[in-house]
N, C-alpha and C positions, 0 to 999 in steps of 0.2 A: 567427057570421061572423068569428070572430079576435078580438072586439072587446074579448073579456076578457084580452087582453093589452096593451090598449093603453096604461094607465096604467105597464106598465114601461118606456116609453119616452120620459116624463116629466124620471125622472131620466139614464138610458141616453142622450139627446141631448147632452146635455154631453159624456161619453166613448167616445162609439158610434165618430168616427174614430179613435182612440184604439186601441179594441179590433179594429176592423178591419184595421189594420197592423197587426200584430201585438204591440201593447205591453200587451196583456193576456195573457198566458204560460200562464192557462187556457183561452184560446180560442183557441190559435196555431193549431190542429190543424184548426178547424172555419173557420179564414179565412183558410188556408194557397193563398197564388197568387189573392185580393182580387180584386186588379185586372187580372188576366188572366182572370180568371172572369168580373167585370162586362165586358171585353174582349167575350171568344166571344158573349155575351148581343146586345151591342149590333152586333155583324158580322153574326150571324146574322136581325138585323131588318128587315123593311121598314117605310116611312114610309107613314099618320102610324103614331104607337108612342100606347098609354096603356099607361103605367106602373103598375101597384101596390106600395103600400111602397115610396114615395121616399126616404123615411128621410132622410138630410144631402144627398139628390141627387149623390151618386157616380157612381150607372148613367144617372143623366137626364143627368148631366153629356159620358159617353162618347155617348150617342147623340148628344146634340148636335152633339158633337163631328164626326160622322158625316155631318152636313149633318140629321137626320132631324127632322120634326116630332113633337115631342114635348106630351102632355097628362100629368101625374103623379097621381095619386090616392093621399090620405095619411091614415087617420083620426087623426093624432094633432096635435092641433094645433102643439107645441111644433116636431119634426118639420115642421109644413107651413112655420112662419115661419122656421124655418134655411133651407129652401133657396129660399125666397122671398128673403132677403138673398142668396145666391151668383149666383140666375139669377130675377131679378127678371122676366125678359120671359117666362116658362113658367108655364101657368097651373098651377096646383096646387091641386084642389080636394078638400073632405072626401066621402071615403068610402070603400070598401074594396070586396074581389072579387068581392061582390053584390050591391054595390049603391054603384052611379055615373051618373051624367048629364053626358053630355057631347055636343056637338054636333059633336065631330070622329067622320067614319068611321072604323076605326079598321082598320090591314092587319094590325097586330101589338099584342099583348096579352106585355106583359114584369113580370115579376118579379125578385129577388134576395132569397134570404134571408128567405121571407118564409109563404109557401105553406101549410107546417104549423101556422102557425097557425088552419085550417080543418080540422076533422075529415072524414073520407074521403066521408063521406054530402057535406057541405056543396064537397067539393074536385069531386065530380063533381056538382052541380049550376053551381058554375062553371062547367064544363068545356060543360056544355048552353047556359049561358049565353050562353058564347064565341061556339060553335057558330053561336047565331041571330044574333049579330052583328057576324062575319068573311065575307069574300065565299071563295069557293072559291078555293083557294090560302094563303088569310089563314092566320097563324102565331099560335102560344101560345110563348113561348120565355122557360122558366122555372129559375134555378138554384136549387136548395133541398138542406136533406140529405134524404136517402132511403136505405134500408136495401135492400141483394141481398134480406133476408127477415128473420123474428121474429126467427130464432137469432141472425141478425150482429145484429140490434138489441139483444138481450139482452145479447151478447159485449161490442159496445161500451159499455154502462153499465158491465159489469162492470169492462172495463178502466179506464174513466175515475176507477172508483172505487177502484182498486190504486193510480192518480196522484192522490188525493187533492181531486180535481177537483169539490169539493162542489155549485160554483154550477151546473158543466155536468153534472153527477149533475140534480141538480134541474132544469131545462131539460128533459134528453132526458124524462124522465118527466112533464114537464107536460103539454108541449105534443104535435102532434099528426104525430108522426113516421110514416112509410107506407112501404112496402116498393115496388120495383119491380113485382111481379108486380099487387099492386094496382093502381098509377098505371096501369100499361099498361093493363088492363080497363076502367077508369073512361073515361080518354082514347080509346078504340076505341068504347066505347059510346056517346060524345057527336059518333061522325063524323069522329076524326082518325084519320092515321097518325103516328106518334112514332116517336125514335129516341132512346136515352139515352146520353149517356157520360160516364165519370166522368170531374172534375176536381180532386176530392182526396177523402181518405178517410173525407169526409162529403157531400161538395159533387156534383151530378148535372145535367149541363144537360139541361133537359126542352125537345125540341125536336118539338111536334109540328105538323103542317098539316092543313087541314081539306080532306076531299076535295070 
């Protein structure tokens, strides 16, 4: 369920805003337009929202902002207590995209940045998940990177590795990167309809509704 990445964000809490504006110059490319990104995320929601991967509460932050009721769900503790000091009054509880408890119904299910750390089997059991517990209409509205296909994923390590980019070399290859043609089958088979468009030349808003 993601969970073996949790401990890199341990340290990564300290400089995660850091790297998000872009004053990490190896990840300019993959958080290029941040906060326009978390933007579209939080327009395209309805209330109440539970969040996955609150991380520093960026995106909990724009929803808020929105008027919208918001619940966050964080497995990592370091992560849950930073955005508990920003927005003290938004519950933030541990757990992750399969596994949460919460006593809000919930219209919209959001992510950022977050998603591929679920392998494809485990991203379409999510997606069942959702499923049983959005009403018809209910929204999944997810930014994550995703690949057109294998080839642009392979393309893209390669490039990154002509710029030198060892940490995001190691990243793309860890973790659990997915192609559109995938996501799209997994999210049809779990009862939605979806629409993708890109936001930068990693970034994809996954915007599906359950019929």
């Amino acid at each position: 369920m993601g969970l073996e990445f949790v401990e890199i964000f341990d340290e990564w809490v300290h400089t995660y805003d850091d790297s998000v504006n872009g004053k990490d110059k190896e990840y300019e490319d993959v958080f290029l337009k941040y906060n326009e990104i978390l933007q579209t995320v939080a327009d395209a929601s309805i209330g109440p929202v539970v969040e996955f991967g609150v991380g520093t509460g960026n995106l909990t932050q724009k929803l808020r902002e929105r008027g919208l009721e918001v619940v966050g769900v964080e497995p990592n503790k370091a992560m849950r207590e930073v955005t508990a000091e920003k927005m003290s009054d938004v519950a933030i509880i541990d757990g992750d995209f399969l596994n949460f408890h919460t006593a809000v119904e919930p219209k919209t299910f959001v992510s950022s940045y977050a998603f591929h750390h679920l392998t494809d089997a485990e991203k379409a059991e999510a997606f069942k998940l959702y499923a049983e517990k959005l009403p018809a209409g209910g929204k999944v509205v997810f930014a994550d990177t995703v690949f057109k296909s294998d080839e642009a994923y392979k393309e893209m390590i390669e490039y990154e590795k002509t710029r030198g980019h060892k940490n995001l070399v190691e990243d793309l290859n860890r973790e659990y990167y997915t192609t559109l043609p995938i996501m799209q089958e997994l999210i049809e088979a779990a009862g939605f309809t979806v629409e993708f468009t890109q936001l930068n030349n990693y970034v994809w808003l996954i915007d599906a509704t359950k019929k």
